[in-house]
N, C-alpha and C positions, 0 to 999 in steps of 0.2 A: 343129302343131309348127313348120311353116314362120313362122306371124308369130309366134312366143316367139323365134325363132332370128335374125328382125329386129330386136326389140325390143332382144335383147340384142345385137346386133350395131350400133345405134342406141346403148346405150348405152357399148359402147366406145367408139363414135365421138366420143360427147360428152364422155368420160374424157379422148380425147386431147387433142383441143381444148380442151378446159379446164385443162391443163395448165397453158399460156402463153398467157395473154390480153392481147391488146395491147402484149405487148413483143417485141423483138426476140434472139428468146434462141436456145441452140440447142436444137433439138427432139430426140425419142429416134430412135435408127438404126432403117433398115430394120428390121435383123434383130429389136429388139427391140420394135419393134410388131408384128413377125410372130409370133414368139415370143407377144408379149398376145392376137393374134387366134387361136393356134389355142389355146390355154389357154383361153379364154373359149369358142370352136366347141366343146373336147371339155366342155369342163364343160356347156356348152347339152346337148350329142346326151345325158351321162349322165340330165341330170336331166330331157330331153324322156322319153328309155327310161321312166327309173322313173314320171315323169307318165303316160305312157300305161298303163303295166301295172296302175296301181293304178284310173286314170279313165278307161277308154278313151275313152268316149263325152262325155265334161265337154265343152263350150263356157261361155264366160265371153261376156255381152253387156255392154255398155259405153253409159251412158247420160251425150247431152252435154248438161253442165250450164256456167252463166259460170262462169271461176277465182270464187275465193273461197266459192261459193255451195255446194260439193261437201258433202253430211251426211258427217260422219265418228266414230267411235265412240271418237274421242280427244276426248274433253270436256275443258274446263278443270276437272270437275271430278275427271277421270281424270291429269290432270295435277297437282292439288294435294294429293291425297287416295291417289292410289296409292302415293306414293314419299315416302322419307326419306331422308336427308342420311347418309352415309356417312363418315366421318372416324377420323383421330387411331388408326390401327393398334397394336396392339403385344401384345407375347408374354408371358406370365406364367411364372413358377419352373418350373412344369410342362407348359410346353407349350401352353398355351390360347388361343387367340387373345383378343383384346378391341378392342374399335373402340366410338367415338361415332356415336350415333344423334340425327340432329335430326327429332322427327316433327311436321309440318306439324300434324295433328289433335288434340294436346296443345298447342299456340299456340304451337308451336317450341321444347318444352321437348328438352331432351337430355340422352340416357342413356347410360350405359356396358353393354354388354352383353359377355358370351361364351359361347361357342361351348363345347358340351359332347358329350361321347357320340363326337366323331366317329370310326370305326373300328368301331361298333357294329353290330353285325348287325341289332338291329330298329330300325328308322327312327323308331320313336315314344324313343326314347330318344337321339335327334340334333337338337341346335338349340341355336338362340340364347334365354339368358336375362337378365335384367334383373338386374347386379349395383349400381349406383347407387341411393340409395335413393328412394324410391319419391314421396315429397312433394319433390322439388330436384331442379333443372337445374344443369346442370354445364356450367356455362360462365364464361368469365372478362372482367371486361371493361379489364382491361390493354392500353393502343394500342387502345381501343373495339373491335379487329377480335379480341381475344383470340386463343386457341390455347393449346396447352399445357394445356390445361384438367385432365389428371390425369394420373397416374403412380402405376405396381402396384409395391408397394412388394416387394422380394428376399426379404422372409418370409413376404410375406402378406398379402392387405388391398387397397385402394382408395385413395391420397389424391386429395383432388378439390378446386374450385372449387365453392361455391353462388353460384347467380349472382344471387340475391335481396339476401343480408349481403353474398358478396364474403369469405367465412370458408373457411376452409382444413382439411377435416376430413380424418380414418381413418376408414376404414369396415372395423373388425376381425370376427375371428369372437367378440373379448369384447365389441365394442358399437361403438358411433362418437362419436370419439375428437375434437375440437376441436383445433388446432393452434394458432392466431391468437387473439390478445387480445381479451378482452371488452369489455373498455373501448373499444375503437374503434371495432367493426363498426358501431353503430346511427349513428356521424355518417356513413358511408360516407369514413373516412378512406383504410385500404388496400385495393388489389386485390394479386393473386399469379397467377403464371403460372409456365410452363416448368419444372418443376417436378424436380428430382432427389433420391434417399434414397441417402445416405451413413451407412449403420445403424454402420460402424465408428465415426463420431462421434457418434452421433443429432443428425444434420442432417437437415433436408432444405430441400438448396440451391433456392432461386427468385428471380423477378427480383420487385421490389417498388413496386408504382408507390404513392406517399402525395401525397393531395389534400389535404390538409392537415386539424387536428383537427376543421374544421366538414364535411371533405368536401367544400368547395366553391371551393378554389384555382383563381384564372387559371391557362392553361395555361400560362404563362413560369414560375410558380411552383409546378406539379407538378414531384415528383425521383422519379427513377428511382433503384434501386438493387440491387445482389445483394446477397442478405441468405441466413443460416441459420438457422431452425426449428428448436426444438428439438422433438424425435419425445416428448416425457413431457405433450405439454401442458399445461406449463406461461406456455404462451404468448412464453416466452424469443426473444428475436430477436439476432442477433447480424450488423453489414453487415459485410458481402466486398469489395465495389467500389462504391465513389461516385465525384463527379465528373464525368462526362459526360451528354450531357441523356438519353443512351437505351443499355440493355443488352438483351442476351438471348444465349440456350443459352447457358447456368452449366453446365461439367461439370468433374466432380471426376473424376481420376485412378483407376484401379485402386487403386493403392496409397493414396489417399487422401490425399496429401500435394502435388497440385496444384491448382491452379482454374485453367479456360481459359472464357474468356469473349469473346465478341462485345461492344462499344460503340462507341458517334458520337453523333454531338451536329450540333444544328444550325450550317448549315439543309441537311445532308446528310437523306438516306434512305436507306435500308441497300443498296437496289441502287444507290445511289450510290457512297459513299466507307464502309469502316469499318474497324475496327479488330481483331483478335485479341492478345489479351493472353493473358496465361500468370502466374498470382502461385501463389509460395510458401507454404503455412498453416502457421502456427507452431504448435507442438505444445500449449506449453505455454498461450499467449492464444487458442487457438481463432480467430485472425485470420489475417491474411492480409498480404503483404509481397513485394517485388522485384515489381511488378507491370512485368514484361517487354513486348514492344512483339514480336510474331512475324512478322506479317504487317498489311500497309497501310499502311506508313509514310510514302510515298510520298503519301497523301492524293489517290489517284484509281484507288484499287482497290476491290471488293465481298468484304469473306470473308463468308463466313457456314456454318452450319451444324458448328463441332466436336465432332468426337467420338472417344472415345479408344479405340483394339483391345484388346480384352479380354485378349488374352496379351501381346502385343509392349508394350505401354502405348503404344503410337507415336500419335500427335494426327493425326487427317485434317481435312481440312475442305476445302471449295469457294472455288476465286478468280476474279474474273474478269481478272486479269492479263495473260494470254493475249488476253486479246479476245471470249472464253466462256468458261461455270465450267465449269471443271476441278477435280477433284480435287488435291490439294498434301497433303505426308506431313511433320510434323517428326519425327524420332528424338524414341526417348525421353526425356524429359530428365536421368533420370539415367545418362545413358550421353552427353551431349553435352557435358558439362564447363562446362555456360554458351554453349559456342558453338551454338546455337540455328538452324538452320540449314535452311529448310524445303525440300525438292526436290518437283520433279512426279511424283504418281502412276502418271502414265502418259504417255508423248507426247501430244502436241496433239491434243484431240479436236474436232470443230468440231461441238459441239455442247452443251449446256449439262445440266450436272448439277444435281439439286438441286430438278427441279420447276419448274412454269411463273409463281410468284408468290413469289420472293424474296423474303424480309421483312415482306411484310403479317400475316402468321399467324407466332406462337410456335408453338415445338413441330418446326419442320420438321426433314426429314430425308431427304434424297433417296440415300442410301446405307445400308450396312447391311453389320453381321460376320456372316460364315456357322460355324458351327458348328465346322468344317474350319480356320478361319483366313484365309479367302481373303472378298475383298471383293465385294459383289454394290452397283450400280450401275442405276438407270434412266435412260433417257434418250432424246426423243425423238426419232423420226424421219420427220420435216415435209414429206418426200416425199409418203407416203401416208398420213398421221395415226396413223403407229400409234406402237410404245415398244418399245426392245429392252433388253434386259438384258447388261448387262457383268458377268463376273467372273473375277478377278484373284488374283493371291498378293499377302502383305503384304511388300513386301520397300521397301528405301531406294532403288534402281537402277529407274529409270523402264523400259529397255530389258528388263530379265529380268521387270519386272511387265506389260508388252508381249508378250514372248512368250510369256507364263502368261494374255493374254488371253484368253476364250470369249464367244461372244455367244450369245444366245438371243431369238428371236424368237416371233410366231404360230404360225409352224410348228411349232414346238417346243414346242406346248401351252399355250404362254402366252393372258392373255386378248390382246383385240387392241392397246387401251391400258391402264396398270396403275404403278403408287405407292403409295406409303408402304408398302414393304418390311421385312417383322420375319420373321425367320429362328425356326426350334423346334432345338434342341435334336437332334431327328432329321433334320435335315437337308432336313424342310420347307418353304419360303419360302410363306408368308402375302401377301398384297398386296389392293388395291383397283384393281380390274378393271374393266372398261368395253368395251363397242363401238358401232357406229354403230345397232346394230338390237337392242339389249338393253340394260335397265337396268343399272346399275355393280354391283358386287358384293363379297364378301368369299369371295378365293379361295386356295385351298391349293395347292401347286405341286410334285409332288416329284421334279422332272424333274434335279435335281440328286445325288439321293441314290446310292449303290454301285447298282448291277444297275438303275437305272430304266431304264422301257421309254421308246425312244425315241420322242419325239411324243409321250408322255402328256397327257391332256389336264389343263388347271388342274382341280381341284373345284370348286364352286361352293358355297359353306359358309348365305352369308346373301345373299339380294339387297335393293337399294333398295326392289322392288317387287314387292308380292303379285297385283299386276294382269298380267294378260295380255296383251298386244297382237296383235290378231286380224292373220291375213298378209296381207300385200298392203298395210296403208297406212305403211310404213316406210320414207323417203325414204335414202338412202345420200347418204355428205356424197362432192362431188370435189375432191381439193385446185387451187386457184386459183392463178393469179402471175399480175398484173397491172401496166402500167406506170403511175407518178405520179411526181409531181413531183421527190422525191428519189430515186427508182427503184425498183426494183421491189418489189412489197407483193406481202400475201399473205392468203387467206380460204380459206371452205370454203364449196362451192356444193351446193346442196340442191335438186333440181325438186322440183315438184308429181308429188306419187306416188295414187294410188288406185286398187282393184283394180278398180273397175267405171264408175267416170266418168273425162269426159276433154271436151275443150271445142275447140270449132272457133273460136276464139278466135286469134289469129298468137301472141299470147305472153301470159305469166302474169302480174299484178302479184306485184312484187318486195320483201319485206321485208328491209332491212341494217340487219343486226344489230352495235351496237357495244360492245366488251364495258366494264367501270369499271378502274378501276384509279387512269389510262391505264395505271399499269405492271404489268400482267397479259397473259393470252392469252387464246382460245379452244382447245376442243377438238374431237376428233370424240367421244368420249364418247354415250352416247344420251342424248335430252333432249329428253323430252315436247313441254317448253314449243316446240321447235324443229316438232317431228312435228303441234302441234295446228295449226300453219301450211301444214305441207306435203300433209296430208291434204287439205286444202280448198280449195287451190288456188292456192295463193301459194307461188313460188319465195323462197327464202332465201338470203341471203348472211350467211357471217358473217365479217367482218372481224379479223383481226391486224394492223392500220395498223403505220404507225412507232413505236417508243415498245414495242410488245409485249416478252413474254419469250419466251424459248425460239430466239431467232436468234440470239444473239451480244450482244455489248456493241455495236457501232456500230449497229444496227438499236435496241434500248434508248433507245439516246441522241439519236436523231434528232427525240425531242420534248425537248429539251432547249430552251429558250428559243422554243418552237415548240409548244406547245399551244395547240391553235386553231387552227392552222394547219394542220402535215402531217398531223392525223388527220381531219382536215373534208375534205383534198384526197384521201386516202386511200379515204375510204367513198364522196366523190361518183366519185373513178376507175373505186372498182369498180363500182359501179351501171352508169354508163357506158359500159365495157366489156360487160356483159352485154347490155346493152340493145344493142352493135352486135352482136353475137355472135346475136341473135336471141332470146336466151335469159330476157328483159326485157321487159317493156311500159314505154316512156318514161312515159306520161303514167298508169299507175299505179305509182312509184314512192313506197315508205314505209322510212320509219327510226324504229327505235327506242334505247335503252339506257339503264341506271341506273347512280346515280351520276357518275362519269365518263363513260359511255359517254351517261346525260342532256344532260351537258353537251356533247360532239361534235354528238349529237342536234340541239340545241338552234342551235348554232352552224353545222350544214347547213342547218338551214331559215333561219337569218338572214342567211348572207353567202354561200351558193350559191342557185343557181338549178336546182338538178338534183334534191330531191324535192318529192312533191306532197304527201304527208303525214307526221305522227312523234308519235311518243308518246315523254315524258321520263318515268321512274321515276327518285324521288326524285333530279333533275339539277341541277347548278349553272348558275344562269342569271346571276348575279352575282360575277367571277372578287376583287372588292374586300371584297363582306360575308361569302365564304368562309374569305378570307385572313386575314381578321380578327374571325370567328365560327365557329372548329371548334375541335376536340380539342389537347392538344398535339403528339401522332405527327404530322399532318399541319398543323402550324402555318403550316412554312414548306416546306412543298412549291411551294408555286408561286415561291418564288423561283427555282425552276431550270428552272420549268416557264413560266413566264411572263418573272419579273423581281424586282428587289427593290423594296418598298415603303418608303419615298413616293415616292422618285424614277422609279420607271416607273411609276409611277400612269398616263399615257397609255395601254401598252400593255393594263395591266388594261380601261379601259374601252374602247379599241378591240376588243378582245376579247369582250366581256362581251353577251350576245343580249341581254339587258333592256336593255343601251342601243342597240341597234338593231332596235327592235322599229315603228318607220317601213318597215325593211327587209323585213318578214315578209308573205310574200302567198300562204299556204297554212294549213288547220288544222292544230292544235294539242291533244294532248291531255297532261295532265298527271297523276300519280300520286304521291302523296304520302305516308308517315307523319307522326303526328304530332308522335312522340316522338326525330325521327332528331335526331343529336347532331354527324352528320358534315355532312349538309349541312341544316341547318335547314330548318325547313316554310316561312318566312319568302319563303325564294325562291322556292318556289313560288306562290305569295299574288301577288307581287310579279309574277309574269311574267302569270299570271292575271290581274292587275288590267290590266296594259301589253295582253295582247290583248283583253281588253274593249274598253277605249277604241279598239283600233284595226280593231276590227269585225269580226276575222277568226272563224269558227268555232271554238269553243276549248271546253276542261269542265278543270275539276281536280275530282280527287277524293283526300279525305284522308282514310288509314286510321288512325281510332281504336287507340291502345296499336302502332302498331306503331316499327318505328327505321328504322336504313339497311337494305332490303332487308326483303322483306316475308315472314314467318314464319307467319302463321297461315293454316292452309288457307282457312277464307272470303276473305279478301283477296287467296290467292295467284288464287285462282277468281275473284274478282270483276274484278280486275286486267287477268286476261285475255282472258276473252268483254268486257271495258268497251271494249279495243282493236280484239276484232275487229268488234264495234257500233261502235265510232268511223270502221274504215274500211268497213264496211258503206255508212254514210251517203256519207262522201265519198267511197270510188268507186261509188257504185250498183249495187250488190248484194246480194240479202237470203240474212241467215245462216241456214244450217241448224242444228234446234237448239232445244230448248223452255228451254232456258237460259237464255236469253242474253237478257237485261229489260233493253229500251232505257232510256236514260236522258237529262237533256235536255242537249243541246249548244247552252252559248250563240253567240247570231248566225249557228242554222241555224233553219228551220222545225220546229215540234216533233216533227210527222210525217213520216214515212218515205212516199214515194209508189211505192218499187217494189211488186214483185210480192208475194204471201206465199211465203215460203221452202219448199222442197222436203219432204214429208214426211219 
């Protein structure tokens, strides 16, 4: 009992100190470390009591193994193969839940499923089933990153996305139903996303991206567009809004005699600058007219995300005006007379609604109507990685929808973090759930209802994963602040966890993790891929540089004409810091990330000197042949991210690791799809070739049929034991693990000369 009551007293310690690393901040008060430490003492003495009553006599021995070399029963292919993709929530006529499933072991096909039975007495009559049909993936490839991929239509039914045609069908109880023309699907002229049923017209409103009649327009000459579907399939199409290079979330009114829509055009990005419009549908032409200007005029604000209150008609949506999104109300608009006039939901919240990725994904919606009238709200809280929930009354008066505030947190039954919120009818809330030491979930919540018991806890409906994670090898993420350049950053620090090994080693070699985007976050969420590190002996960092979401708009913006720069300064800070903090082995230091988070990767090892190894999944090595070889969504992302082209043509290639690859004096491992559309195989080829010639230890490897991010379980698995074999070799360590099939690394020896690896 006495060393559990270390251990964890050891790990308060390291909680506190991890707080503020390297900066000069203010720390928490006496009383409220006192307060952690005896919280933490009674919780130790309960669960020493119940340990002892149930094991009197249990000792655990502890065998020292090197970091990395620890056996642990999180395989990659427990990682690729246990868990599936979780997404795109929402509540059917009667109450049902439904969500998107991506399952790794179908090569990343995705389903719609729901939830039946629940309330039922016998358990075999509760679960999840497969409403999507059975041959097609539903998914969209709209801004290649899709979303919105379906919508349960108010009488019944499924409409979806096949992500093979790119065809937009009903999946009724009389049959399934084609929406979209025939005459186009086979050039792959259009894709359809975001998707809404307006049965009072037989609409259904979506946004419309057309490659033109061969399917194969430059991206300057793909058009975006809001268009409505007619529900008879007849194929009929009728456009809402043209004109700007990019829309999304089309909603139509209660009454059905609005559209409010989201657009911008380059070379904005939607958490950059956009626009909210509001147009009139004329009755008589089925069109659409006054297309009003609500919010972003100013052209240096983010709306996103509208949606209309089911009784009030009043438009909500997200801005970042304030400085974080906040929620912002217009009145209805037949009750504004034209004066249009939007106020804040609520006073100043410093923190950001809406979700941690902005824009990248159709469909989103980081709010929700509850049943009652009153608005439920996620949002998190980056303290200790978790999410609390706000809920509010629907009123025009910021101050009275303030004092109608409620928060709810963990305590209060919730999971620890949790999104995409859809309300039942009973007063239910639905969400997708998460914590540091379980797989994400689909969970019920009725902590809001008349008479609920206080603290109830969520249900837990469907999880990601039918696998088990044995105790003891489950690393607990601590949130990090760290000083750099532009000031203070932020990650989540993870030690080497195992129930029975542990290493006379001074410190762990350390993976920094950098996530893509750039403009996304990290989470504490559980994650395999994160645990198959920390079981075996490697500490993890994982990074929110500058540029992340979920802090505000001036943290966002800090890669503004600075990619390349303050997120390379960001990952080498925090490294750094650990390593003085003790918590780090300097000279085994490793980074990884895809995509974007490739290209950070990529750009530590060639313009710092602070790690000694990295693995790029699918990353830009070329900031020139990106800019001017990807999709249109991201055509001109780097102009705000780098610079405009031809004229800062310098900064590009001062930038760019394949032109300083003289620079590079550590291995290299590379990870590729074939088929990726965002950042071409090319550049990986390309940087492969540049370390050849320059002698360093390097491997690419490229995954047949895959795109940006790798979907099929062999590849997710191969992926990962390929890295941790890649730093097996270069720090000297042999993997634990009948898995794990060397492979050759050029400009190393073909043989491994350590030891053989631990049973």
């Amino acid at each position: 009992r006495s060393r559990r009551f270390i251990a964890v007293l050891a790990s308060f310690l390291s909680q506190v100190t991890s707080l503020r690393i390297g900066a000069a901040v203010a720390r928490p008060s006496r009383q409220i470390l006192h307060q952690r430490y005896v919280q933490m003492g009674q919780q130790e003495s309960t669960e020493a009591k119940a340990e002892t009553a149930e094991k009197p006599q249990e000792t655990r021995e502890t065998t020292d193994l090197p970091y990395g070399a620890w056996p642990s029963p999180i395989t990659a292919s427990f990682v690729a193969t246990s868990g599936v993709r979780l997404g795109s929530l929402s509540v059917d006529r009667d109450g049902a839940p439904h969500w998107l499933e991506g399952r790794p072991q179908e090569k990343g096909r995705q389903v719609v499923c729901r939830y039946v039975g629940r309330g039922a007495a016998n358990a075999s009559e509760r679960g999840a089933v497969d409403v999507s049909p059975a041959e097609m993936n539903v998914r969209t490839r709209v801004h290649e990153y899709g979303g919105g991929a379906y919508e349960l239509a108010p009488s019944g039914g499924l409409i979806f996305s096949d992500f093979a045609s790119q065809r937009v069908y009903w999946e009724r109880d009389a049959g399934l139903l084609c929406l979209t023309p025939e005459s186009t699907w086979k050039t792959g002229q259009y894709r359809f996303a975001d998707f809404k049923v307006v049965e009072s017209r037989d609409w259904l409103v979506a946004v419309r991206e057309d490659h033109g009649v061969n399917g194969d327009a430059a991206p300057a000459q793909v058009v975006n567009e809001v268009v409505a579907l007619a529900l008879d399939g007849s194929g009929k199409m009728q456009v809402l809004a043209t004109g700007m290079d990019f829309y999304a979330a089309p909603r139509v009114s209660p009454d059905s005699k609005h559209l409010a829509y989201i657009c911008w055009s380059h070379p904005s990005m939607p958490w950059d600058t956009t626009e909210l419009r509001l147009a009139t549908i004329d009755d008589e032409k089925s069109s659409t007219a006054s297309h009003h200007l609500v919010d972003g005029s100013d052209g240096d604000t983010s709306v996103l995300q509208p949606a209309w209150h089911p009784k009030s008609a009043a438009l909500y949506y997200i801005s970042d005006s304030s400085g974080f999104y906040n929620l912002r109300r217009l009145p209805p608009p037949a009750a504004a007379a034209g004066a249009l006039k939007p106020v804040d939901a609520l006073p100043l919240q410093e923190v950001d609604f809406g979700g941690g990725s902005p824009g990248w994904a159709l469909g989103q919606q980081g709010f929700a109507f509850l049943a009652d009238g009153r608005l439920a709200a996620h949002v998190p809280d980056r303290a200790t990685g978790t999410a609390k929930l706000l809920v509010f009354d629907d009123t025009n008066d910021a101050a009275s929808a303030a004092a109608s505030l409620r928060e709810y947190s963990k305590a209060d039954g919730l999971p620890h973090s949790f999104g995409s919120l859809s309300p039942a009818p009973d007063s239910t809330l639905y969400m997708l759930g998460s914590s540091p030491d379980a797989p994400s979930g689909i969970y019920a919540w009725s902590g809001l209802g008349a008479g609920a018991a206080a603290g109830s806890a969520a249900e837990l409906l469907a999880s990601s994963s039918s696998s088990e994670l044995p105790p003891g090898y489950c690393s607990v993420p601590q949130p990090v602040e760290f000083a750099s350049t532009e000031g203070a950053s932020y990650g989540y620090y993870y030690p080497p966890t195992h129930p029975t090994c542990s290493s006379a080693e001074d410190a762990p070699p350390l993976l920094v993790k950098a996530h893509g985007g750039p403009t996304a976050c990290t989470s504490t969420a559980f994650n395999p891929a994160i645990q198959f590190w920390t079981s075996r002996g490697f500490a993890v960092l994982d990074v929110d540089y500058g540029g992340s979401t979920g802090y505000g708009r001036a943290y966002r913006r800090r890669l503004r004409g600075k990619w390349g720069i303050v997120d390379i300064d960001d990952v080498c800070a925090g490294a750094t810091a650990l390593v003085e903090r003790g918590l780090a082995d300097r000279a085994r230091l490793a980074i990884d990330g895809g995509s974007a988070g490739g290209y950070t990767t990529l750009g530590a090892l060639a313009f710092r000197d602070v790690f000694t190894a990295g693995c790029s999944l699918y990353g830009v090595a070329d900031l020139s042949t990106l800019a001017g070889d990807t999709h249109k969504f991201e055509s001109r992302y780097l102009d705000g991210l780098v610079g405009v082209l031809p004229a800062d043509q310098a900064l590009y290639d001062e930038r760019a690791p394949i032109k300083a690859v003289d620079r590079l004096s550590c291995p290299i491992l590379l990870l590729q799809g074939d088929e990726d559309k965002i950042v071409p195989p090319n550049q990986a080829t390309l940087m492969h070739e540049a370390l050849l010639a320059k002698g360093l230890p390097c491997a690419l490897k490229m995954y047949a049929g895959e795109q940006h991010g790798f979907r099929k379980a062999e590849n997710i698995q191969d992926a990962l034991n390929s890295e941790l074999y890649f730093y097996s070799r270069v720090f000297k360590f042999a993997c634990a693990g009948d898995d794990i099939a060397p492979f050759p690394i050029d400009n190393l020896p073909a043989e491994p000369t350590d030891a053989p690896a631990p049973a």
